[in-house]
N, C-alpha and C positions, 0 to 999 in steps of 0.2 A: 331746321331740317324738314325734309321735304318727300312725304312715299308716296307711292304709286301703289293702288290694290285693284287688283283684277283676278278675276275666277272665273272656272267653264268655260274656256274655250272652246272644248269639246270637238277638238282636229279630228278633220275628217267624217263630220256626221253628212249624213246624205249624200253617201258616196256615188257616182254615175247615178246623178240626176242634176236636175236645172238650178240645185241649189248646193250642189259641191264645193264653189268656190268660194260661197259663203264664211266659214270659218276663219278661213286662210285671212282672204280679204279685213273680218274685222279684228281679231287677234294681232294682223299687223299693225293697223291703225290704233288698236288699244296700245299694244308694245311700243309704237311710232311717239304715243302722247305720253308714255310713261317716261321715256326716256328724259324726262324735263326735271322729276324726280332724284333726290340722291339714293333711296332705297327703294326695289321693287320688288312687291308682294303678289305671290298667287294662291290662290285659295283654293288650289283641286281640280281635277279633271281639266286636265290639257288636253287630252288624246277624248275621243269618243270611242273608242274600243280599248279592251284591256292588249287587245294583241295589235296593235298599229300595223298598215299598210306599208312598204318601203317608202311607198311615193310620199302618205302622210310623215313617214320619220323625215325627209328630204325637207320639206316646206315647214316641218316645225323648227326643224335646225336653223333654215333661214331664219325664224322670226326671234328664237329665241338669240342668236347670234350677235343682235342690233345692240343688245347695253354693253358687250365686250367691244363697242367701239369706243366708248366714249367715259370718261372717268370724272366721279363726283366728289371726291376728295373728302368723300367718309374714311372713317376708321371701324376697325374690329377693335373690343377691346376686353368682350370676353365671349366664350362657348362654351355650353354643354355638350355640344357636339365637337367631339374628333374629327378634326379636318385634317386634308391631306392635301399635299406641295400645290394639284392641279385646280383646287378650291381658290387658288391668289388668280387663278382668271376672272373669273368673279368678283374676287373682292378688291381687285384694284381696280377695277370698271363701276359700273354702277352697281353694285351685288343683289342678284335674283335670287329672294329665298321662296320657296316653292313647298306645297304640300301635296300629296298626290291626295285624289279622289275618289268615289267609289269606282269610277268608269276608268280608273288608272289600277286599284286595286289587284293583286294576284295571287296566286295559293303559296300557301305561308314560306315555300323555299322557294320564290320564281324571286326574280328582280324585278318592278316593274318599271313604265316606262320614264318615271319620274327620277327614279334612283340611277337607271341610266344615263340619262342628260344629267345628274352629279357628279359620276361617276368621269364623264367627260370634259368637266370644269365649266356647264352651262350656265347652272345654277347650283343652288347650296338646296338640299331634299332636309326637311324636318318633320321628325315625328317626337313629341311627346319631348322636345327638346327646346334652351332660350339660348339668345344669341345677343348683345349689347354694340351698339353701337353708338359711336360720337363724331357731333360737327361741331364746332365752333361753341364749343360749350353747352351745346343740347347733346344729352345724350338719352337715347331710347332702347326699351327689350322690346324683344320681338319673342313672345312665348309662341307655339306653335303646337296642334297634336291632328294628324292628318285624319283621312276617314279610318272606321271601325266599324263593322258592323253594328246597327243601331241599338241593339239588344245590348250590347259594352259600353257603350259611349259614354256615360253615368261614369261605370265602375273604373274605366280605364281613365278619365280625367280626374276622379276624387284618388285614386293609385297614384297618376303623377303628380298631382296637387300641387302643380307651378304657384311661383312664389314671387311677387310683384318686386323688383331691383329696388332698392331706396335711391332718390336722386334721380330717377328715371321716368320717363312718360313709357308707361306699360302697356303694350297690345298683345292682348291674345285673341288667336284668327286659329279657327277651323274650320272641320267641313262633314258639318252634321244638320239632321234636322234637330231641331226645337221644337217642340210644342209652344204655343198651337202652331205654329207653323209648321203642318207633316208635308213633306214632299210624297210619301208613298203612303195608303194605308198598310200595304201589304206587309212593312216592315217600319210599326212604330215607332217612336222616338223614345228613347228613356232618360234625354235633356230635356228641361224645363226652362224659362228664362229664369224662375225661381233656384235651381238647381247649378247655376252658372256661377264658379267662384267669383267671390267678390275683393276690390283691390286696383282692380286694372283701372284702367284712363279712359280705355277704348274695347270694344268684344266685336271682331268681325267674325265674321260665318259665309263659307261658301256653300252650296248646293243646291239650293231653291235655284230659279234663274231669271226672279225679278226682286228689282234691287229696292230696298227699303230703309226706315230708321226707326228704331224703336229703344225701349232701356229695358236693361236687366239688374235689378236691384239698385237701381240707381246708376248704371252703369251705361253709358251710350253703347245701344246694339247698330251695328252696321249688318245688313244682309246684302253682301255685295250684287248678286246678280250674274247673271250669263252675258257673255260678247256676243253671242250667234241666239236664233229663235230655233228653238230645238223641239218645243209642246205645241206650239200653234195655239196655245189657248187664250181668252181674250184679255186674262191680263197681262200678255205679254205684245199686245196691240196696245195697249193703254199706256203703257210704261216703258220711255226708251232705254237704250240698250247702250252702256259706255263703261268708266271706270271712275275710281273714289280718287282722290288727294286726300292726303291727312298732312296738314300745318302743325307738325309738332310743337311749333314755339305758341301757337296762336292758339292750340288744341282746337281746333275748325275742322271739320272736311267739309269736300265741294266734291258735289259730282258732275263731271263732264260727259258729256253723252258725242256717241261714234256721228262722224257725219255721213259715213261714205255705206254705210248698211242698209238693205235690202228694208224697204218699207212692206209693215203688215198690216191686214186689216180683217177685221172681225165681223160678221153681218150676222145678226137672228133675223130669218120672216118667217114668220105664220100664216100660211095662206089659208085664208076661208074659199070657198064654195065658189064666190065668186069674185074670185082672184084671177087674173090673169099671168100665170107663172113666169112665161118668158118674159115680159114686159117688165115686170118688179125688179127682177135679179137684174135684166139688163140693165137697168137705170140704177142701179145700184152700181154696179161695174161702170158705166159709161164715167159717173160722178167721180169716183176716184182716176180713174186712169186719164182722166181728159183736164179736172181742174187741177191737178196737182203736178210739181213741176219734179220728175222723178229718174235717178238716174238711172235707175235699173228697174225691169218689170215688178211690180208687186205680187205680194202673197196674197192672194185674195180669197180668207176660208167663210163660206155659209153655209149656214147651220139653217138648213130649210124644217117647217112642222107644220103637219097637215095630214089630210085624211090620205091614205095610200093611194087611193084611187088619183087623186088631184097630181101629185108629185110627177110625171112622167121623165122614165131617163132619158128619153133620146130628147127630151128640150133643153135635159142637162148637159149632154155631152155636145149639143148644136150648140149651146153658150162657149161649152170648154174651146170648141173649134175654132169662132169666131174670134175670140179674144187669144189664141194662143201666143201672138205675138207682143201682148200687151200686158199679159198679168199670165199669172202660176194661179190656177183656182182649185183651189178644194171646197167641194160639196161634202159638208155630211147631214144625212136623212134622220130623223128623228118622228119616223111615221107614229102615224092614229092610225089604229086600224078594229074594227069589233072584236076581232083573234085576238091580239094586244090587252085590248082591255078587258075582255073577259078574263084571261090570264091574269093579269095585274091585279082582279078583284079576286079572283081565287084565292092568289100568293096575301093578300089582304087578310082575306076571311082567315086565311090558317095562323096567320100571324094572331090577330085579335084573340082566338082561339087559345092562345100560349100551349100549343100542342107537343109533346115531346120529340125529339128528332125522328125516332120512329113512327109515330104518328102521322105526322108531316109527312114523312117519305110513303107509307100504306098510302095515305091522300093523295098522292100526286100518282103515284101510278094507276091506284084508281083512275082516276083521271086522263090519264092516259090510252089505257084501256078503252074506255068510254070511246074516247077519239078514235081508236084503230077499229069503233062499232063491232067489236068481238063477241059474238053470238054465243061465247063454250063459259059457261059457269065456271069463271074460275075463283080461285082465294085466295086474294090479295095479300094478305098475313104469309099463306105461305110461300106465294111468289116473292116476296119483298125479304121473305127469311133465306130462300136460295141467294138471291140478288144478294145481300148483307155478306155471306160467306163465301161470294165469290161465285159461284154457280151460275155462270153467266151463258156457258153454253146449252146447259140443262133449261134453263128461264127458257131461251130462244123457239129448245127447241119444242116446248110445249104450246106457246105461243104462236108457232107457224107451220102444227099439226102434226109435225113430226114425231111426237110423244104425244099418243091417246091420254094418257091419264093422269095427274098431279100426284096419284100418289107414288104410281112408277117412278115419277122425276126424285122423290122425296127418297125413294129406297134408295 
């Protein structure tokens, strides 16, 4: 037996721009090479928005459309989940089980767009639910628990605490971060690879969106990876972009990479003193676009550093010009500047300092102050006590004369 795993598609990202069709493009080609599969797995985030576009509902239907052509002469032979009569579109085809992801995600009574395309006998949608399947004497589960908020993710997998089938090759696939691997600081992870039940055969995980192998307690970790370059960061220049096979008789997977995907490429320069800017970058740009044999323009992001004076935009936007037929370029500046780092050694000093929140904040407006060369004695403690309580329009207006006195502001 034979599956197909792909994750992030992420339909529809970069919408009306040079890199719209993107998605489409390799999402087909991922779908096009899965269909070779008896079973095919998604790992999250199909849509790049929670509210899809009509035009993107349109173009995913095509792609999702392609295994209800063609039938793998699997069987169903048990679920957790309640299935309904339009579910046997799917499962007499090659059956798409799908998990939605955060970027599919919606408030707790909405349907999202994943349960939709169930709803329509695209795919089979699972949360927190297993499904058993058999060919020719292999038979496999497919445990599943879609995205959660990361703060859950722990409690709501030890809550279902899926249970490996006897007789079966077990995969469980979601779509969370892991530590260490965080996708967001902003919203830590409360999986561990440590923290991952143990049992399974296989552990894939969607959400990151470069594809990897690692183990979790002994257990082979798949991070499938994104179809489309959605971060532009360099390691998603390093690491191409396709989908998994898993050999259930062989216990192997093999990963196939997209052929027909938009080529990236990463650049850092540093320019010193005496650097000649336009010349570097061109030669940088010329080397890619001229030796390589490519079907479509390249993404070409650099990451320029250097003293601000050095950097000039209009020799950036003269490059953008020149090469618009040729490459998608994104610059980004990572200036030096005296401002910069005199800042930076502030924010230092007060760090070192282990100064209490409010400490810090008196300091920084100090500092501040200083900056705007404010000639009126004023008192930082009590300014920063207004500020604290909200008193933002009272701060201003003593600040820019309107209020004679601080204590006035204070009564």
């Amino acid at each position: 037996m034979k599956i197909a795993v792909l994750s992030d598609l992420h339909l529809g990202v970069a919408y009306n721009s040079e890199l719209e069709e993107d998605s489409f493009a390799n999402a087909d080609e991922a779908m096009q090479k899965a269909l070779n599969a008896d079973l095919i797995l998604v790992g999250g985030d199909i849509f790049d928005s929670r509210s899809p576009r009509t035009s993107v509902w349109a173009r995913a239907i095509q792609i999702f459309t392609k295994p209800l052509t063609k039938s793998s002469g699997i069987k169903l032979l048990s679920s957790t989940k309640e299935l309904k009569p339009i579910h046997n579109r799917t499962l007499n085809a090659v059956p798409v089980l799908a998990l939605h992801g955060n970027h599919d995600r919606r408030s707790r009574n909405e349907i999202n767009a994943v349960e939709a395309f169930d709803g329509a006998g695209l795919l089979i949608h699972l949360h927190k639910q297993t499904m058993v399947f058999g060919k020719d004497g292999t038979k496999v589960a497919i445990h599943a628990m879609s995205s959660v908020p990361e703060r859950f993710a722990k409690s709501e997998l030890n809550e279902w605490n899926p249970q490996p089938v006897q007789g079966a090759y077990n995969i469980l696939i979601l779509h969370q971060s892991i530590d260490p691997y965080v996708y967001s600081p902003l919203e830590p992870p409360s999986l561990t690879r440590e923290s991952l039940p143990t049992g399974f055969d296989l552990i894939l995980d969607g959400h990151l969106h470069t594809h990897f192998t690692d183990s979790a307690n002994g257990t082979p970790l798949i991070i499938i990876g994104s179809t489309v370059i959605t971060q532009f960061e360099k390691n998603e220049a390093e690491i191409p972009k396709g989908i998994f096979f898993i050999d259930c008789n062989e216990r192997k997977t093999d990963f196939v990479q997209l052929q027909n995907n938009r080529k990236f490429f990463y650049e850092q320069i540093d320019f010193k003193s005496d650097t000649k800017i336009r010349d570097v970058i061109e030669q940088k740009i010329g080397n890619i676009v001229q030796d390589m044999n490519l079907q479509k323009p390249p993404v070409i992001k650099i990451r320029v550093s250097g003293k601000e004076t050095e950097i000039i935009d209009q020799d950036l936007r003269y490059i953008e010009k020149k090469y618009e037929n040729k490459a998608i370029i994104i610059f980004v500046k990572n200036l030096e500047s005296a401002e910069m780092t005199e800042k930076l050694e502030f924010m230092k000093n007060l760090r070192e300092q282990k100064l209490s929140i409010e400490e810090i904040g008196i300091n920084i407006l100090q500092k501040n102050l200083e900056e705007l060369k404010s000639e009126k004695l004023l008192d930082e403690e009590a300014l920063f006590s207004l500020l604290s309580q909200g008193a933002v329009d009272k701060t201003f207006a003593i600040l820019t004369g309107d209020q004679k006195t601080l204590q006035q502001l204070v009564s």
